[in-house]
N, C-alpha and C positions, 0 to 999 in steps of 0.2 A: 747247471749241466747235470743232466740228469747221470746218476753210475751207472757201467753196464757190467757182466759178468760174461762170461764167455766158456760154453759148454764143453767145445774141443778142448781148453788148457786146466780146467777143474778139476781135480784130483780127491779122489775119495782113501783114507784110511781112518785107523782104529783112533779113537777119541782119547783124551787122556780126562782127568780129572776137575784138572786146571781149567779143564772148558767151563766147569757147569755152569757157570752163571752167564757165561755169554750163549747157550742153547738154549737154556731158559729164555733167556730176552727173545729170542731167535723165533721161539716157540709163541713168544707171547707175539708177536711184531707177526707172524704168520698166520695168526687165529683171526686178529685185528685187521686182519684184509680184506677178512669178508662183510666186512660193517657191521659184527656185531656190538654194540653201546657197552659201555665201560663199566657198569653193572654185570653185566655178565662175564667180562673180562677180567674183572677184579672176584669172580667167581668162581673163574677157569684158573686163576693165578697159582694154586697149591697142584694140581693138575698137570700141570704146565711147567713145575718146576722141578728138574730133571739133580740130581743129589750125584756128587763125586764118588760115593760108595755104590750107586748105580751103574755107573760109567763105569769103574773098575768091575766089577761082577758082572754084567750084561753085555751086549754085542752092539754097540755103540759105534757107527760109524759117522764123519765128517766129513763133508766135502767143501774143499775151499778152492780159489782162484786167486792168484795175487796173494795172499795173506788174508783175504778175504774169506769168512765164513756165508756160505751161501744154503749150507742145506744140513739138516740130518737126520739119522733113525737109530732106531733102537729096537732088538729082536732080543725076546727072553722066554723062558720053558723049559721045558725037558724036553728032547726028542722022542716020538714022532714032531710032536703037536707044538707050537710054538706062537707065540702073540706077536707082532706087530705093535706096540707098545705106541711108538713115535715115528713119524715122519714129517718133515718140517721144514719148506722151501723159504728164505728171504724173497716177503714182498716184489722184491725189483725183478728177481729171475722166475717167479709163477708165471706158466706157458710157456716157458723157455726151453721147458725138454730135463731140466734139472730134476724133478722127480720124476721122471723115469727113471731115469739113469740110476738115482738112488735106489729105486725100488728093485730094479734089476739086479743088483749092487747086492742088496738087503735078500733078494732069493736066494741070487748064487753063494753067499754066506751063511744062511741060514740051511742051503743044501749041504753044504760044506764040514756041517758041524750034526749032521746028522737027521735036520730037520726035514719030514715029507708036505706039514701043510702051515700056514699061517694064518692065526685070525686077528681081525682088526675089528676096532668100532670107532667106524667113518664118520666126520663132520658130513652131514647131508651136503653141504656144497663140494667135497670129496667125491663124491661116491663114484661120479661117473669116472672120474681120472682112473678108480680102483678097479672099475667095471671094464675100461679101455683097456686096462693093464692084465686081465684073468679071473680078477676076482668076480667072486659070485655072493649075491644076498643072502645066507642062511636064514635070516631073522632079525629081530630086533632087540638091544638091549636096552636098559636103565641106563641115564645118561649118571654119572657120579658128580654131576655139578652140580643139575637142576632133577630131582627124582620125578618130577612128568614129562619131563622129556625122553623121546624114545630116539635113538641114533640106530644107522644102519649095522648089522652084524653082518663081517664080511668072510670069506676065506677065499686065499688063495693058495691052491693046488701047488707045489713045490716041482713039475715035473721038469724034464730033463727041455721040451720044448716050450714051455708054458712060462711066461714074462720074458722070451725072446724079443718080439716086438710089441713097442708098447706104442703108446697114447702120442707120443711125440713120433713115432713113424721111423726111428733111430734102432742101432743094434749095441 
């Protein structure tokens, strides 16, 4: 039987520390959905893995259902300008509507705290989710894994209308 998650009773708040190694996993188990080989995965690993002195200093949120972790993010900077660091849905809930809902989550927090824009750098199989959601392509970075690799550079706009509705068609 396969698990399910369920959108309406999932509850997002602040992370604690104690998490990190299970966002980490989280992080890794949601990279590894898009079939990239374990060569690369074991490359993404230091990347991918999210430190409790992190989680206490940065804006770390978690969304879980049940007791269940299903998803999370991570927003850091200084205001105006602010990164998008992490976002990170379990496997089982991708296309579920679960990240939106984070990302939504992650603006109205990041507005909250003084932030006007966010930049990311998107997993190319990403990108459209990020595009559906506001963001816009700036450019391209160096990937920190593999340095020929170029990943999408994203921003998105922090406005008061802007990641209202998103990719999953939800408010």
């Amino acid at each position: 039987m396969t698990e399910q998650f369920a959108l309406d009773v999932a509850k997002i708040e602040r992370a604690s520390g104690e998490q990190a190694d299970a966002l980490s996993a989280l992080a890794m188990r949601s990279k590894a959905y898009w079939g990239y080989n374990q060569v690369f995965l074991d490359a993404c690993r230091e990347d991918l893995t999210i430190r409790a002195s992190e989680i206490e200093h940065e804006l770390v949120y978690v969304m879980s259902e049940a007791g269940r972790l299903v998803g999370y993010y991570r927003v850091r900077g200084v205001p105006p300008d602010g990164e998008l660091v992490d976002l990170f849905v379990d496997p089982l809930a991708i296309g579920q509507g679960y990240g939106g809902r984070l990302l939504r989550h992650a603006a109205e927090t990041a507005r909250e705290h003084g932030f006007a824009a966010l930049t990311l750098q998107s997993d190319p199989h990403a990108e459209g989710f990020y595009v559906a959601m506001g963001a816009i392509r700036i450019g391209l970075s160096v990937s920190t894994v593999l340095p020929d690799r170029l990943l999408p550079l994203m921003r998105l706009e922090l406005t008061s209308s802007n990641v209202e509705d998103g990719a999953d068609g939800s408010r």
